[in-house]
C-alpha positions as CSV (number, residue, x, y, z in Angstrom):
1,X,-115.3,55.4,8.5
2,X,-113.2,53.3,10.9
3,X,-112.8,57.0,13.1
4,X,-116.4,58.0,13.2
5,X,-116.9,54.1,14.0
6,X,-115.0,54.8,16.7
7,X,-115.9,57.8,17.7
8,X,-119.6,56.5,18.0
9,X,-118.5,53.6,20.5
10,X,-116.9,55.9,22.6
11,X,-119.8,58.1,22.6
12,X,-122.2,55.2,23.6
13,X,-119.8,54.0,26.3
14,X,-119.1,57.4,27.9
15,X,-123.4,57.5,27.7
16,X,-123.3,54.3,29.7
17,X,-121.3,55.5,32.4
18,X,-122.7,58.7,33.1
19,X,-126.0,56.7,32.9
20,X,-124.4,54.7,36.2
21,X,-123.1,57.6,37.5
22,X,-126.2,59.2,38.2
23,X,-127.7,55.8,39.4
24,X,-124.8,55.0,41.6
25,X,-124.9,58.8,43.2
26,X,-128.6,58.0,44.4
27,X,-127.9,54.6,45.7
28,X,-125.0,55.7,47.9
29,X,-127.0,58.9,48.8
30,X,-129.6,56.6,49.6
31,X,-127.3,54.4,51.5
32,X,-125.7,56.8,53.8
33,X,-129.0,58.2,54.7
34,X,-130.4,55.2,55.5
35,X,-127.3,54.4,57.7
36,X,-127.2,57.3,59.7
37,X,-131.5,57.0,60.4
38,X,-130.7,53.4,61.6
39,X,-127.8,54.6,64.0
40,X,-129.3,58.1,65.0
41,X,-132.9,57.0,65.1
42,X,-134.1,60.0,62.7
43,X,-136.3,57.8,60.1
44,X,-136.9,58.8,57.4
45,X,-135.4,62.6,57.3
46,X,-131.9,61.5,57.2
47,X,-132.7,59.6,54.2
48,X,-134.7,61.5,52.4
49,X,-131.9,64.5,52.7
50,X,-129.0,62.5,51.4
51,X,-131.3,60.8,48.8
52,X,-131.4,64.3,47.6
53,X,-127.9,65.3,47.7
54,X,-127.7,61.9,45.6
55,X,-130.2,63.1,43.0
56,X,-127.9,66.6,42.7
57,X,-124.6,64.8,42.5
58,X,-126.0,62.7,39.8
59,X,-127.0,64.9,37.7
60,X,-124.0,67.2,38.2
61,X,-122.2,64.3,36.9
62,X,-125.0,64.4,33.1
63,X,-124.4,68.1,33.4
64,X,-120.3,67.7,33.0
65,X,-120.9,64.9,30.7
66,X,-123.5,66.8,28.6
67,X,-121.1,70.1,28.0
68,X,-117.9,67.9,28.0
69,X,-120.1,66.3,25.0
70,X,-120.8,69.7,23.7
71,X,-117.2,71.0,23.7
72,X,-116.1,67.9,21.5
73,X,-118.3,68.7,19.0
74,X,-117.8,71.9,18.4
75,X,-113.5,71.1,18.5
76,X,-114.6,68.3,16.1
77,X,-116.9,71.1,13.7
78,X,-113.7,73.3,14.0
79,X,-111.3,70.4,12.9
80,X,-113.7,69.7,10.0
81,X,-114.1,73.4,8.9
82,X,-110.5,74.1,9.0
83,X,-109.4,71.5,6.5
């Protein structure tokens, strides 16, 4: 019990920080875009375009999470079907 106990806390924390990930990637997408319309004058396209690139880096970052996820459990149903 004290492994699946774990297990599960690991699970919720890597959940967390993909969570942030994706939230971060937008923010700083967000950022940068912003910057570069204040310096270049270009409101609001500069902004909008990194905002997006934001949105795809983010969830890049649930899509590695999600099969990294995936691959553990099936080593884990392996490991338990093995024994």
């Amino acid at each position: 019990m004290k492994k699946e106990t774990k297990q599960y806390i690991r699970q919720v924390a890597n959940a967390s920080v993909v969570g942030l990930s994706v939230a971060f990637a937008i923010f700083i997408g967000l950022g940068i875009g912003y910057w570069l319309d204040s310096r270049l004058g270009t409101w609001p396209w500069l902004t909008m375009i990194f905002m997006i690139f934001g949105i795809i880096a983010g969830y890049r970052n649930y899509y590695r999470f999600a099969k990294r996820q995936q691959k553990e459990a099936e080593e884990e149903k392996r490991g338990f079907g093995g024994s």
